[in-house]
Structures are given as C-alpha cells and as structure tokens.
PyMOL Python script that loads the backbone (N, CA, C, O; Angstrom):
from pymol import cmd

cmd.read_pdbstr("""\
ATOM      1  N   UNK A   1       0.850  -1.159   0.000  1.00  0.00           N
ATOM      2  CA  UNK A   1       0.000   0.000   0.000  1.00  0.00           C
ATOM      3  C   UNK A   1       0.905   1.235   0.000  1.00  0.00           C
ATOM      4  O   UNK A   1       1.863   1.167   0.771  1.00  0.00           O
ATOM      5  N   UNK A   2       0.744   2.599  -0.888  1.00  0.00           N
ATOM      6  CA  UNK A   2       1.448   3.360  -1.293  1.00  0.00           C
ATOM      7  C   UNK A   2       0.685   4.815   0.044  1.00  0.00           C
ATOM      8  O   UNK A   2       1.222   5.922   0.096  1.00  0.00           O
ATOM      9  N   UNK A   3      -0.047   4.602   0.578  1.00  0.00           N
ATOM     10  CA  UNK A   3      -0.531   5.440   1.826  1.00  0.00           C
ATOM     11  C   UNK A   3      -0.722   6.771   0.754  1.00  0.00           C
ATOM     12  O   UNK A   3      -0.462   7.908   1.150  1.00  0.00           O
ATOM     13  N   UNK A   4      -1.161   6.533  -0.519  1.00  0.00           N
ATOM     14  CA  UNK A   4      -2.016   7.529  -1.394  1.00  0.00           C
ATOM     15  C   UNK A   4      -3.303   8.011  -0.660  1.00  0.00           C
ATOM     16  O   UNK A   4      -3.760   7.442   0.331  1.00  0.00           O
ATOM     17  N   UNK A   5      -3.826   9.087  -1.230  1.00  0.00           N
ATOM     18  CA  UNK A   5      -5.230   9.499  -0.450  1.00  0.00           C
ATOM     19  C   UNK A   5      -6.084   9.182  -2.227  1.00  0.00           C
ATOM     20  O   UNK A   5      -7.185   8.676  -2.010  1.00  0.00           O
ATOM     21  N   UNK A   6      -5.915   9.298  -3.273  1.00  0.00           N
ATOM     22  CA  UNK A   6      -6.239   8.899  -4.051  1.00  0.00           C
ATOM     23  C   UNK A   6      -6.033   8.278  -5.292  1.00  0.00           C
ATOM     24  O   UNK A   6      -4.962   8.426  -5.881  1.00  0.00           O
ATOM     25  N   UNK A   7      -7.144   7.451  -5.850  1.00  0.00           N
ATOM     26  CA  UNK A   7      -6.545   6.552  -6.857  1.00  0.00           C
ATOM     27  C   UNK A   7      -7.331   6.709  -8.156  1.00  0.00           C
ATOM     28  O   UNK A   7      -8.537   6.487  -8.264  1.00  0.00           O
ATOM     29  N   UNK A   8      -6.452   7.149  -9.208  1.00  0.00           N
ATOM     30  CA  UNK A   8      -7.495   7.632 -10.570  1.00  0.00           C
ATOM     31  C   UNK A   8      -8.425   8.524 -10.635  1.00  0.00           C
ATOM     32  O   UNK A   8      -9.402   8.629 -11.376  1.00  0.00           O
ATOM     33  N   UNK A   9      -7.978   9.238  -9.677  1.00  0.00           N
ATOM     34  CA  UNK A   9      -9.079  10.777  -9.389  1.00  0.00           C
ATOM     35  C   UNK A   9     -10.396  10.484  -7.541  1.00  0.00           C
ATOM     36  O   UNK A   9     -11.044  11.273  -6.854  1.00  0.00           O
ATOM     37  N   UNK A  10     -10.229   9.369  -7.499  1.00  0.00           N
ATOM     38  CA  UNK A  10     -11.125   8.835  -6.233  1.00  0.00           C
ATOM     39  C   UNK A  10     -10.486   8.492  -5.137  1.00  0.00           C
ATOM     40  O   UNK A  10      -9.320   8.103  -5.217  1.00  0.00           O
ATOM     41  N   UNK A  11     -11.144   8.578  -3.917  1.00  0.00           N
ATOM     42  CA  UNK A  11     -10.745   8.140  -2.679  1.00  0.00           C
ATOM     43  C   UNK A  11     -10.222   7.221  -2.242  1.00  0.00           C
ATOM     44  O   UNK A  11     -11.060   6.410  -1.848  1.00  0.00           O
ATOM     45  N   UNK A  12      -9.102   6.861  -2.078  1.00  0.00           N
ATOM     46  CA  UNK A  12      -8.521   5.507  -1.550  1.00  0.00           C
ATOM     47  C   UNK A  12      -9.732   4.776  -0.505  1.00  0.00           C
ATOM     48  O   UNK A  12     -10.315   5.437   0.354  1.00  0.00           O
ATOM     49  N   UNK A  13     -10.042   3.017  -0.791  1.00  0.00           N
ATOM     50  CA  UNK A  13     -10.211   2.949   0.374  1.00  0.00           C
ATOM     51  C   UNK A  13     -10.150   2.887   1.755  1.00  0.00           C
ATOM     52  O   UNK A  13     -11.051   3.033   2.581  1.00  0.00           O
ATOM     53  N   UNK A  14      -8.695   2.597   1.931  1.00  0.00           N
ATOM     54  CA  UNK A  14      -8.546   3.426   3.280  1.00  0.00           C
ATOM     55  C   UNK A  14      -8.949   4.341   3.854  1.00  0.00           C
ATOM     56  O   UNK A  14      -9.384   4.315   5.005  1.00  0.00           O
ATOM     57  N   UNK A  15      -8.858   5.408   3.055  1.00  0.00           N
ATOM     58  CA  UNK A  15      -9.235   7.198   3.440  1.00  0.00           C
ATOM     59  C   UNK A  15     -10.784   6.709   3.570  1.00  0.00           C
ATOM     60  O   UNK A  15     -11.619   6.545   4.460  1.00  0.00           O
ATOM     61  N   UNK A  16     -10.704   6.612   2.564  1.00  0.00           N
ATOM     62  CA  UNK A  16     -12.417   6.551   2.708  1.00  0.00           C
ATOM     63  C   UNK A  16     -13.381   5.465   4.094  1.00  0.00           C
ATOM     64  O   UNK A  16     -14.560   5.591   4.425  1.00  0.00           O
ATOM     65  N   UNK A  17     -12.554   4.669   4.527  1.00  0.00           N
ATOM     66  CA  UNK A  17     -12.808   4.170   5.736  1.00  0.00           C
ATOM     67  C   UNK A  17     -12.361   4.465   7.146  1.00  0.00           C
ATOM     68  O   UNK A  17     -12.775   3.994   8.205  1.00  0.00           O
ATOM     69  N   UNK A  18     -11.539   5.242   6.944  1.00  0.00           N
ATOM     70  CA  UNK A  18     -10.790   5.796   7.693  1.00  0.00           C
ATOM     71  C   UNK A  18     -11.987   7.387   8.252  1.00  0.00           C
ATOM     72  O   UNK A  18     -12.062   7.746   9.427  1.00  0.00           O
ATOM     73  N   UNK A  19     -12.549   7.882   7.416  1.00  0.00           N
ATOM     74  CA  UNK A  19     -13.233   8.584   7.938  1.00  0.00           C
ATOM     75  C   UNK A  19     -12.141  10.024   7.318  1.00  0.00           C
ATOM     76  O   UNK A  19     -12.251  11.070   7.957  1.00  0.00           O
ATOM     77  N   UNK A  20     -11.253  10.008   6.239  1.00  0.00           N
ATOM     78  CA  UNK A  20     -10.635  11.082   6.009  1.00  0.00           C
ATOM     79  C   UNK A  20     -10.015  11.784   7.329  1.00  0.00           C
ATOM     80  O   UNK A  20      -9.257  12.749   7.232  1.00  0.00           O
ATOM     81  N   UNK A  21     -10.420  11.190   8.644  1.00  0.00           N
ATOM     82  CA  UNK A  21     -10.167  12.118  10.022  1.00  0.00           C
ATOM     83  C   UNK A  21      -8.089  12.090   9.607  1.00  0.00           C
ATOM     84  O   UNK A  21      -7.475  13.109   9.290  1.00  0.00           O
ATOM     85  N   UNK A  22      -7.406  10.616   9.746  1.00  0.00           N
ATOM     86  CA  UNK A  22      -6.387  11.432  10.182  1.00  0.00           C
ATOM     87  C   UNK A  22      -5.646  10.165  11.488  1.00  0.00           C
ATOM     88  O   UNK A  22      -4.704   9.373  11.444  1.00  0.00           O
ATOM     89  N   UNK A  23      -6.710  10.556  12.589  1.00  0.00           N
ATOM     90  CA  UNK A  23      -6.128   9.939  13.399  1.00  0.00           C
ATOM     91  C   UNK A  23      -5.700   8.376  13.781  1.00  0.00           C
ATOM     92  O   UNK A  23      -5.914   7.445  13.004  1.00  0.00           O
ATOM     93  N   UNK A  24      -5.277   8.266  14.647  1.00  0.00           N
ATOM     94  CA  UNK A  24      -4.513   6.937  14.929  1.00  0.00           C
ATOM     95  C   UNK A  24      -5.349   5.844  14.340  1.00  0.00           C
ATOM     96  O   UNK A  24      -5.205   5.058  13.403  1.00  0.00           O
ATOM     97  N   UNK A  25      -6.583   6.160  15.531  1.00  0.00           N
ATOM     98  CA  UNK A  25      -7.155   4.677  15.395  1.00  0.00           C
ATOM     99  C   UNK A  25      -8.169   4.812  14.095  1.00  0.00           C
ATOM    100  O   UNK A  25      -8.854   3.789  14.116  1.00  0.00           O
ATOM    101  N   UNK A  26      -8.483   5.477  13.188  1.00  0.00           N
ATOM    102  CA  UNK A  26      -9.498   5.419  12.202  1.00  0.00           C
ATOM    103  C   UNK A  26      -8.660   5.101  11.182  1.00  0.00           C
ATOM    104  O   UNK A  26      -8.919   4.321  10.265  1.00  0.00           O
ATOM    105  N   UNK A  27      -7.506   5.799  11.370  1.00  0.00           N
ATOM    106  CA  UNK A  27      -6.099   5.595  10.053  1.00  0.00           C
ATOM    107  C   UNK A  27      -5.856   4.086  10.533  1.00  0.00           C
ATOM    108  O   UNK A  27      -5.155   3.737   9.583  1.00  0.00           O
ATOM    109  N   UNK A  28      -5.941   2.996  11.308  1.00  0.00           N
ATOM    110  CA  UNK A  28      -5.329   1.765  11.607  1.00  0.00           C
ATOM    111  C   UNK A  28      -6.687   0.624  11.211  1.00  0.00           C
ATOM    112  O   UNK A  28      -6.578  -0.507  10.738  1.00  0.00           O
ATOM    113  N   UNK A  29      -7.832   1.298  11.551  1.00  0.00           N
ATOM    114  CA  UNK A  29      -8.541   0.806  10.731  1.00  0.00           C
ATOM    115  C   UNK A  29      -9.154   0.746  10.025  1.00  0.00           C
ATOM    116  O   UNK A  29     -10.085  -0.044   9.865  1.00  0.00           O
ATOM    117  N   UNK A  30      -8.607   2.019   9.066  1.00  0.00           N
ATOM    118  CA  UNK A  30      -8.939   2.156   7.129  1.00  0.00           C
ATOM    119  C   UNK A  30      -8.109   1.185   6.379  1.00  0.00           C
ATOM    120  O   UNK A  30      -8.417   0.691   5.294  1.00  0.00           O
ATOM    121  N   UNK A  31      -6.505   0.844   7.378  1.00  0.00           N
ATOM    122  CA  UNK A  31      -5.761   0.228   6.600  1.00  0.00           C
ATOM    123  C   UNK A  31      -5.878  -0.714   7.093  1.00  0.00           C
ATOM    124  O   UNK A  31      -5.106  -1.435   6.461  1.00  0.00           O
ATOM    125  N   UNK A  32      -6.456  -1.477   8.060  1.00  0.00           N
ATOM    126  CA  UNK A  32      -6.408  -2.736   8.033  1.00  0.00           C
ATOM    127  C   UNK A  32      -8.090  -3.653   6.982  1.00  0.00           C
ATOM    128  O   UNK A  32      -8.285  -4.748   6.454  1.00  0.00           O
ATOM    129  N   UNK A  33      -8.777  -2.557   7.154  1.00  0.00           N
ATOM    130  CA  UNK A  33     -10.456  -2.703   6.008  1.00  0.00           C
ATOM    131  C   UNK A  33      -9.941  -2.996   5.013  1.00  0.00           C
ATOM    132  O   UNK A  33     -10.250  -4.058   4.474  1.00  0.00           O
ATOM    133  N   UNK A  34      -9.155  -2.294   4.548  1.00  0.00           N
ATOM    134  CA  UNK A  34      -8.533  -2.029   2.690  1.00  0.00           C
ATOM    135  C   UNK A  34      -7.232  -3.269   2.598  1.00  0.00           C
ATOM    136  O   UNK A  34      -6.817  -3.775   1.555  1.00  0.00           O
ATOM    137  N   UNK A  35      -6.854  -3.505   3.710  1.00  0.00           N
ATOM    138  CA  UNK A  35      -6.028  -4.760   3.518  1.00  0.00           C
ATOM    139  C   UNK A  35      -6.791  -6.496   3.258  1.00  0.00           C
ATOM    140  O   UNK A  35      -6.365  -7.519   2.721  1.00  0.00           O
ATOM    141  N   UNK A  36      -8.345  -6.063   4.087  1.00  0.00           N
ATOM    142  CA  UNK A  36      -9.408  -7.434   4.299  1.00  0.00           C
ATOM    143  C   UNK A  36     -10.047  -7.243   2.732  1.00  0.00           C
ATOM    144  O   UNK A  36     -10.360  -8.213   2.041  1.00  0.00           O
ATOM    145  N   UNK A  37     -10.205  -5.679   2.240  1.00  0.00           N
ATOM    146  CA  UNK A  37     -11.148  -5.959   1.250  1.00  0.00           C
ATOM    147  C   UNK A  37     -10.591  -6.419  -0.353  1.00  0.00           C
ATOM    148  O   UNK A  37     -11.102  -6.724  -1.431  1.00  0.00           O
ATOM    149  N   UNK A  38      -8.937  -6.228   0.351  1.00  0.00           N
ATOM    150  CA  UNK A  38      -7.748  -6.949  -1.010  1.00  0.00           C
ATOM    151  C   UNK A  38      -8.058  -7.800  -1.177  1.00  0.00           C
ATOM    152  O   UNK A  38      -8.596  -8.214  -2.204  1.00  0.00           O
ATOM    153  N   UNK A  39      -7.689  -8.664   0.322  1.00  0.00           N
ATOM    154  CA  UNK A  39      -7.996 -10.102   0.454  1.00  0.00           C
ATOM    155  C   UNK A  39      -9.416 -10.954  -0.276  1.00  0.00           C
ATOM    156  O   UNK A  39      -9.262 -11.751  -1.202  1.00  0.00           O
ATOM    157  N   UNK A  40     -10.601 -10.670   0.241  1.00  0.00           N
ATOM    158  CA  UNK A  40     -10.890 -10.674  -0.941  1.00  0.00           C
ATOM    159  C   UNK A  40     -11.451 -10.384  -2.127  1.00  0.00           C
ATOM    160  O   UNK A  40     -12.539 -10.945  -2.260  1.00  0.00           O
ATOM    161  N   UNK A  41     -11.135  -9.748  -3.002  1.00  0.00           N
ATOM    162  CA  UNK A  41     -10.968  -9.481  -4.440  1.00  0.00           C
ATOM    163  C   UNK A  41      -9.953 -10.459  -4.616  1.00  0.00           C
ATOM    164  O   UNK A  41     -10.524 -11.310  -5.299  1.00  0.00           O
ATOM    165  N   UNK A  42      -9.122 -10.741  -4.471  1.00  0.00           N
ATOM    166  CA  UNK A  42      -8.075 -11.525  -4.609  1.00  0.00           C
ATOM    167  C   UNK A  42      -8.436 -13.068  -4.616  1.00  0.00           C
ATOM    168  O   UNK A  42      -8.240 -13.838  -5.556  1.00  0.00           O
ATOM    169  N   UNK A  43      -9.072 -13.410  -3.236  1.00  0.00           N
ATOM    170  CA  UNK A  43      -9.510 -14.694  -3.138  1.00  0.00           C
ATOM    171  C   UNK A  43     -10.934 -15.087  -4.269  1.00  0.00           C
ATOM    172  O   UNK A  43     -11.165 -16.241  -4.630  1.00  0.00           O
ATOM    173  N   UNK A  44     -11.936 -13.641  -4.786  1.00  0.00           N
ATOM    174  CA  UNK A  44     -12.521 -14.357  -5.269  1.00  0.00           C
ATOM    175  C   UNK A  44     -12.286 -14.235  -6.880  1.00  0.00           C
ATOM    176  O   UNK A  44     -13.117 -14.828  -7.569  1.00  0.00           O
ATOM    177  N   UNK A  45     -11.197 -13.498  -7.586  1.00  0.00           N
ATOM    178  CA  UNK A  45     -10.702 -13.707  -8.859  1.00  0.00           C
ATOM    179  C   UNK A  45      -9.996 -14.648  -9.040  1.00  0.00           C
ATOM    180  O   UNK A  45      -9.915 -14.770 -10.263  1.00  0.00           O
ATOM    181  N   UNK A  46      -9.103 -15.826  -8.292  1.00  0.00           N
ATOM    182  CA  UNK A  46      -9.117 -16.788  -8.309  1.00  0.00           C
ATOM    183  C   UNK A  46     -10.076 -17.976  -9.326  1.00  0.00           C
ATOM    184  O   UNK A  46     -10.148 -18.447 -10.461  1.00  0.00           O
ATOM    185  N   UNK A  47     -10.554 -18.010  -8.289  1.00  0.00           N
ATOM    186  CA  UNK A  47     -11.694 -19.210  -9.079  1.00  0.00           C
ATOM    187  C   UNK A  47     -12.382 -18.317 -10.260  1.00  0.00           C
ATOM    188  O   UNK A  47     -12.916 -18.948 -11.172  1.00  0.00           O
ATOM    189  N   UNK A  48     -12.402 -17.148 -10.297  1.00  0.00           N
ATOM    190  CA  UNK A  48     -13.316 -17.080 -11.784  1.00  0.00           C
ATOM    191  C   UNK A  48     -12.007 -16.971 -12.621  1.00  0.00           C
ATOM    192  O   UNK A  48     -12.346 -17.315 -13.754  1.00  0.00           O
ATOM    193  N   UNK A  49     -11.041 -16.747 -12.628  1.00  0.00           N
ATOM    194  CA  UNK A  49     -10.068 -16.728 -13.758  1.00  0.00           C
ATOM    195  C   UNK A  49     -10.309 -18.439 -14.261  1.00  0.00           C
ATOM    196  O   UNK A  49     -10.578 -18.909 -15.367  1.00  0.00           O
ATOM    197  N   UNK A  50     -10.073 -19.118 -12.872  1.00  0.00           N
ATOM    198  CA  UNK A  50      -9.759 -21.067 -13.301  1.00  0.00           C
ATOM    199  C   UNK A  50     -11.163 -21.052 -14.149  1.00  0.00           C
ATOM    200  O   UNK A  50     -11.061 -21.337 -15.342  1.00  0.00           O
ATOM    201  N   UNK A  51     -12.422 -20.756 -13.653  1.00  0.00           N
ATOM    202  CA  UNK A  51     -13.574 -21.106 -14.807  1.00  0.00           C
ATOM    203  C   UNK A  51     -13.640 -20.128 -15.945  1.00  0.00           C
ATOM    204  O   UNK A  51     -14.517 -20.354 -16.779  1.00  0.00           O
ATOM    205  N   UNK A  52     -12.907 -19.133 -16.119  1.00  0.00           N
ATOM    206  CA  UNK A  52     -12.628 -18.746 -17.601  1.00  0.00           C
ATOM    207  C   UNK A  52     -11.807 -19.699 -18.316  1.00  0.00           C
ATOM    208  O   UNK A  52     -12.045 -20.141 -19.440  1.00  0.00           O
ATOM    209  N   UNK A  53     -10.927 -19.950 -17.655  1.00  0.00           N
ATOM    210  CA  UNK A  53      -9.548 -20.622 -18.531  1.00  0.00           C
ATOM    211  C   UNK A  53     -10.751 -22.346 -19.025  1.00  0.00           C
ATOM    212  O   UNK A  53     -10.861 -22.915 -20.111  1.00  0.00           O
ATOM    213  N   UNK A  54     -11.195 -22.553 -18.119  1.00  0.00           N
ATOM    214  CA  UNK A  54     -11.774 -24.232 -18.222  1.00  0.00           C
ATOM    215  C   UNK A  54     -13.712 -23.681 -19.556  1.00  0.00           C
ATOM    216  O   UNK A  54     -14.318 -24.466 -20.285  1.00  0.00           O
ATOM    217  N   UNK A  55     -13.932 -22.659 -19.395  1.00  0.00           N
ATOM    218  CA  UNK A  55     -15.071 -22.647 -19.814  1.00  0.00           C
ATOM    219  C   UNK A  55     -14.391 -22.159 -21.739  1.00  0.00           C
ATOM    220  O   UNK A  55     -14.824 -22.518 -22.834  1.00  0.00           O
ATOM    221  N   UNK A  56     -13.319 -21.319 -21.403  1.00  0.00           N
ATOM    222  CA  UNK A  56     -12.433 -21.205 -22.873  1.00  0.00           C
ATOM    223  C   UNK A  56     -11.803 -22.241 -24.101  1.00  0.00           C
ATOM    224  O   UNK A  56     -11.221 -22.106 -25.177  1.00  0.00           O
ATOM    225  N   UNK A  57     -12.355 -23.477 -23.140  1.00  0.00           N
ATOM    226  CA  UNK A  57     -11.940 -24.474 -23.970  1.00  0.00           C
ATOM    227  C   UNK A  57     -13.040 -25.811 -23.735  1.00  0.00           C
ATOM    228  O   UNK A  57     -12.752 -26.716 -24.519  1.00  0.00           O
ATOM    229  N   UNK A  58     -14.113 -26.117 -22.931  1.00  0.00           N
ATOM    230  CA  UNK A  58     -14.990 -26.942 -22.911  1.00  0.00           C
ATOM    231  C   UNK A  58     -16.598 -25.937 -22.689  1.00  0.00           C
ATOM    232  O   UNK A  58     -16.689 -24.804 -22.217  1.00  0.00           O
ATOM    233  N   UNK A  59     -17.554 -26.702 -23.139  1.00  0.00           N
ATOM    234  CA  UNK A  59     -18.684 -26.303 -22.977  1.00  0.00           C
ATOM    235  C   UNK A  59     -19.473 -27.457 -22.742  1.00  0.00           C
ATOM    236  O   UNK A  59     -19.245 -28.462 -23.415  1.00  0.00           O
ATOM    237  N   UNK A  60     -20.468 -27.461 -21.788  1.00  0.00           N
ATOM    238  CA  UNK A  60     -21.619 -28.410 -21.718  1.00  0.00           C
ATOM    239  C   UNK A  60     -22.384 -28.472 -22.692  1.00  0.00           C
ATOM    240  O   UNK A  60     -22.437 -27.572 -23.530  1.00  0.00           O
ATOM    241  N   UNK A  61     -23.180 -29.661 -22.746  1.00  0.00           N
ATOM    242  CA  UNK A  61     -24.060 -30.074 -23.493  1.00  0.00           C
ATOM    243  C   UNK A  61     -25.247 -31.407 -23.115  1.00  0.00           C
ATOM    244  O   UNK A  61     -24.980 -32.586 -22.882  1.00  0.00           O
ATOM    245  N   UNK A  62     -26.595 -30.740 -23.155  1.00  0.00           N
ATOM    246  CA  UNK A  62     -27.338 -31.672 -22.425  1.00  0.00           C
ATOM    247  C   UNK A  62     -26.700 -33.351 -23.256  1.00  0.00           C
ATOM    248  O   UNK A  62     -26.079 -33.476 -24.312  1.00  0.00           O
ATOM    249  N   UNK A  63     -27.142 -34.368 -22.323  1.00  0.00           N
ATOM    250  CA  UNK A  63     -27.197 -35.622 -22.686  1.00  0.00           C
ATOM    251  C   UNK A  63     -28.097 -35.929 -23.554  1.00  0.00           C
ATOM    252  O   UNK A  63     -29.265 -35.563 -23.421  1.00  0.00           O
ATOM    253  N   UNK A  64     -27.645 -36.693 -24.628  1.00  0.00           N
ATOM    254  CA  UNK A  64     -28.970 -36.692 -25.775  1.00  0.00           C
ATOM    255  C   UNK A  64     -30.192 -37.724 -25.271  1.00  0.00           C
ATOM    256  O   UNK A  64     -30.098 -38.799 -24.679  1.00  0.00           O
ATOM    257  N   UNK A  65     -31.262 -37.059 -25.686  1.00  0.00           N
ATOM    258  CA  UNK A  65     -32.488 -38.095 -25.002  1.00  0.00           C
ATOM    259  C   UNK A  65     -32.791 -37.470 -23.158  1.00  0.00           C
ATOM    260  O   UNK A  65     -33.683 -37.976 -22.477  1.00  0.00           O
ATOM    261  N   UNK A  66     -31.936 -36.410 -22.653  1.00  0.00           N
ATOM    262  CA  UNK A  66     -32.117 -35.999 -21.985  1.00  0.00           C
ATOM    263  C   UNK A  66     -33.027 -34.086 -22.013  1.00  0.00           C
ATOM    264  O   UNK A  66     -32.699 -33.099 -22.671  1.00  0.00           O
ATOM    265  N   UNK A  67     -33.891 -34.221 -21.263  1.00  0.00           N
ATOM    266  CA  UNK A  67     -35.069 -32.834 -21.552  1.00  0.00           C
ATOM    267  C   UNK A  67     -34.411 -32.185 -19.797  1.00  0.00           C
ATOM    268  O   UNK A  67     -34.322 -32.634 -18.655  1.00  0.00           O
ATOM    269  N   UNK A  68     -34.143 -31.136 -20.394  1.00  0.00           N
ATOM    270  CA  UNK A  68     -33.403 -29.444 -19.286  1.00  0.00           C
ATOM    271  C   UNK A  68     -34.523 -28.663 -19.622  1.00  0.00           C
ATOM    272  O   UNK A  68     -34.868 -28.230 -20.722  1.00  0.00           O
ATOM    273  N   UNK A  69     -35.055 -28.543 -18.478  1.00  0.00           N
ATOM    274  CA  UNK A  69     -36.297 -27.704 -18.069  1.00  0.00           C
ATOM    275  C   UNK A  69     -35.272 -26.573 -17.636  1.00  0.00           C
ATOM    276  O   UNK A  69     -34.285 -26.820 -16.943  1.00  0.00           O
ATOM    277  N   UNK A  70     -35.724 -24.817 -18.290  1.00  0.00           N
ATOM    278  CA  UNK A  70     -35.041 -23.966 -17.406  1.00  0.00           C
ATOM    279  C   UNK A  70     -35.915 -23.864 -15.823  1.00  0.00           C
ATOM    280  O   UNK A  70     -37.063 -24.296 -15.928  1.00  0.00           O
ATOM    281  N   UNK A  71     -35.644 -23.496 -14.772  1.00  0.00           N
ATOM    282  CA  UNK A  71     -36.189 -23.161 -13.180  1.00  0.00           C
ATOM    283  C   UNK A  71     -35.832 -22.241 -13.112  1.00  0.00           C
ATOM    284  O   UNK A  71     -34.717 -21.969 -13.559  1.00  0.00           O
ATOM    285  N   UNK A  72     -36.703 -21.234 -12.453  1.00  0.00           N
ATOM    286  CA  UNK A  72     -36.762 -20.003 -11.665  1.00  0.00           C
ATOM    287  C   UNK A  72     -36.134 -20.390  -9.892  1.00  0.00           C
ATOM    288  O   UNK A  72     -36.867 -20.110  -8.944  1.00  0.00           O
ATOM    289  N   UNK A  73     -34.941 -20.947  -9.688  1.00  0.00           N
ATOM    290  CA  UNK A  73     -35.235 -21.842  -8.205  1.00  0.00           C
ATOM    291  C   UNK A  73     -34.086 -22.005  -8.168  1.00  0.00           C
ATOM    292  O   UNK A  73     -33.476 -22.535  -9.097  1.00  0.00           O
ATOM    293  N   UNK A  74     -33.337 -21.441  -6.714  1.00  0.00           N
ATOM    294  CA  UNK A  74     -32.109 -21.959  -6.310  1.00  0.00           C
ATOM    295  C   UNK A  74     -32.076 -23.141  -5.455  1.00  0.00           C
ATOM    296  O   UNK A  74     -33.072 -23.646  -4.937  1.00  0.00           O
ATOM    297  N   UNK A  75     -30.951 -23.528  -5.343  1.00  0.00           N
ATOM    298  CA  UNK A  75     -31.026 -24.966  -3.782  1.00  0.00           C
ATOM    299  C   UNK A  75     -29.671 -24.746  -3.924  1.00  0.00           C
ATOM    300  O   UNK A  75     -29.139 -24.335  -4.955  1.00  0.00           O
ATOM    301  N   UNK A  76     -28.993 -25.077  -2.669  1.00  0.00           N
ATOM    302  CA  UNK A  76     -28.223 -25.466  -2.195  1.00  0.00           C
ATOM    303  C   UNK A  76     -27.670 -26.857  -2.581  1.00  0.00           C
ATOM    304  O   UNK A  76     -26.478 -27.112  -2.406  1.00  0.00           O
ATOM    305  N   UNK A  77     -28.353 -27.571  -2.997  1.00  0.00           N
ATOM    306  CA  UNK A  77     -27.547 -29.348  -2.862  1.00  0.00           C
ATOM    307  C   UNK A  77     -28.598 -29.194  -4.413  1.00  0.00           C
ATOM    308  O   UNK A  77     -29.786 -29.484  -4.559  1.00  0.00           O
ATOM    309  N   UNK A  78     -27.905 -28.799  -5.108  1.00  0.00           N
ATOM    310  CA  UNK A  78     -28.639 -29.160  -6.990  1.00  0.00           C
ATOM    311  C   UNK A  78     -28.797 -30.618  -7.075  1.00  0.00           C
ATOM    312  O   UNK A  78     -28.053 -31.147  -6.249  1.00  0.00           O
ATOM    313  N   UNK A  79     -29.403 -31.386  -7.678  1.00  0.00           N
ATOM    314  CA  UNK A  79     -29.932 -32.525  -7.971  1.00  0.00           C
ATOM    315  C   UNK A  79     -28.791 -32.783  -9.346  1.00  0.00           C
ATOM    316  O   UNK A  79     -28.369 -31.735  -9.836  1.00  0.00           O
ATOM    317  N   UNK A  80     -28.353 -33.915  -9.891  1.00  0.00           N
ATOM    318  CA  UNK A  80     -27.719 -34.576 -10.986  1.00  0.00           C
ATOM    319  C   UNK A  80     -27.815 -33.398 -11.896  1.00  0.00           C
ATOM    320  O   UNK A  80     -28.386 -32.532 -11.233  1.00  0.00           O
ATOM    321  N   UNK A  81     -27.551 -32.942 -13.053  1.00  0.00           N
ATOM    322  CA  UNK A  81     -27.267 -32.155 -14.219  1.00  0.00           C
ATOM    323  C   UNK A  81     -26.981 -33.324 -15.779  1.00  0.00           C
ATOM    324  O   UNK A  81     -25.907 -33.864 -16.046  1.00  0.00           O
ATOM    325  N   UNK A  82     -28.175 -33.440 -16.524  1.00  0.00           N
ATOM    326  CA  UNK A  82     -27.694 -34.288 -17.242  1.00  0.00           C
ATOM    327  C   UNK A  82     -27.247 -33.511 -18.352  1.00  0.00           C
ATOM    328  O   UNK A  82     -27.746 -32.885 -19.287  1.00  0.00           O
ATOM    329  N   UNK A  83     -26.008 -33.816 -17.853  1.00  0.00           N
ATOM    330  CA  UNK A  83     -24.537 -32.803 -19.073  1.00  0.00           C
ATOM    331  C   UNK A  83     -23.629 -33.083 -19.462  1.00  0.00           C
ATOM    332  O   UNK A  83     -23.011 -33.426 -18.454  1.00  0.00           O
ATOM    333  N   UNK A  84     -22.845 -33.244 -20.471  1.00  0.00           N
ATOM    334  CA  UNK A  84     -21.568 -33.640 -20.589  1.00  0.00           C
ATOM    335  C   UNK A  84     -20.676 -32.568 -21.380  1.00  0.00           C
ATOM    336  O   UNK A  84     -21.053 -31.671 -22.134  1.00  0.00           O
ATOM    337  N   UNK A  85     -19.346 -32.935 -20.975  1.00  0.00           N
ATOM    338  CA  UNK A  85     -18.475 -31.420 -21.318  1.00  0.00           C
ATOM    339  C   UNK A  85     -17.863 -32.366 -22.404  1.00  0.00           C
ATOM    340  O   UNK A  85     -17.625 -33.574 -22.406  1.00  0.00           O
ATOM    341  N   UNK A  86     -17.638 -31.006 -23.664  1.00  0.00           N
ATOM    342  CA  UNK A  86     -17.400 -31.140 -25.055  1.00  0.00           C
ATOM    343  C   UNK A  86     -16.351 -29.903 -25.171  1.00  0.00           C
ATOM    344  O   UNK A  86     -16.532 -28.707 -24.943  1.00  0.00           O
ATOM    345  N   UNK A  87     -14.933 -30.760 -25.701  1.00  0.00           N
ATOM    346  CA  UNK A  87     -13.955 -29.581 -26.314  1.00  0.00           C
ATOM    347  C   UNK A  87     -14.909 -28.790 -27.132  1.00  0.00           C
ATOM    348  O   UNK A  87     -15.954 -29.175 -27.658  1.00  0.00           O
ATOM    349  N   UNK A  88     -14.205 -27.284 -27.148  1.00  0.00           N
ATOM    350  CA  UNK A  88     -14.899 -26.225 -28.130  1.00  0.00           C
ATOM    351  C   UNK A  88     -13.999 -26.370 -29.157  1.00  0.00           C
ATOM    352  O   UNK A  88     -14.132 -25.716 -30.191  1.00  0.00           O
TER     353      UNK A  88
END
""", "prot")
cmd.dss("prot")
cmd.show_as("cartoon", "prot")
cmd.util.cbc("prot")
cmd.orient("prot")
C-alpha cells in the first residue's frame, strides 16, 4: 500500500474508511479494512479466472435423449445435471 489518499481521481479505500479524520485509530482501521477488502478481491478472482480458462476451452451439453427444463429456483444441494463437457 502506497498510503495515497487517491486513486485515478477517487478516494482511496482506506481514506475513505478511515473517515478522512487522520487519526490513529481510524487511520489503523482504514488500513487494516482495505487490507481485508484486497484479500478478498483476490480470493474471489481466483476461481473465476480457473472457470474462464476451463469454460475457454470446454462447454456443456445436455445428454442426448435428456429434456433441461429452465427453473426459476435456487437450492443449495442441486440434484444430478444431465450434461456432458465437449472440447470447443
């Protein structure tokens, strides 16, 4: 961290969590916010880079003789997916 007050014309987040005040403890925890909110951006570009790189070269495709209803409906524990992955 370059302890900039701004970045590309905007507020660092630090500063900006920090409360612009200055002092000890708002300055200790602007920079420790802006150190958690690295973390993650970081942790979650990870996994979408790996499913770019994997979706850049395979694509699904229902199972033939198999019928994919679209759902309006999330769950937690999805049921089977009848799919199979095909080089592009």
């Amino acid at each position: 961290m370059d302890d900039s007050d701004t970045r590309r014309g905007r507020p660092t987040i630090h500063r900006v969590l920090a409360g612009n005040r200055g002092d000890g403890r708002t300055e200790r925890f602007g920079l420790g916010a802006a150190v958690l909110a690295g973390d993650l951006a970081f942790t979650c570009h990870d996994p979408t880079l790996a499913l770019a790189a994997l979706a850049s070269r395979w694509r699904l495709r229902p199972v033939p003789g198999a019928v994919v209803k679209p759902r309006a409906e999330m769950s937690r524990t999805p049921g089977p997916l009848p799919m199979v992955p095909e080089p592009r």
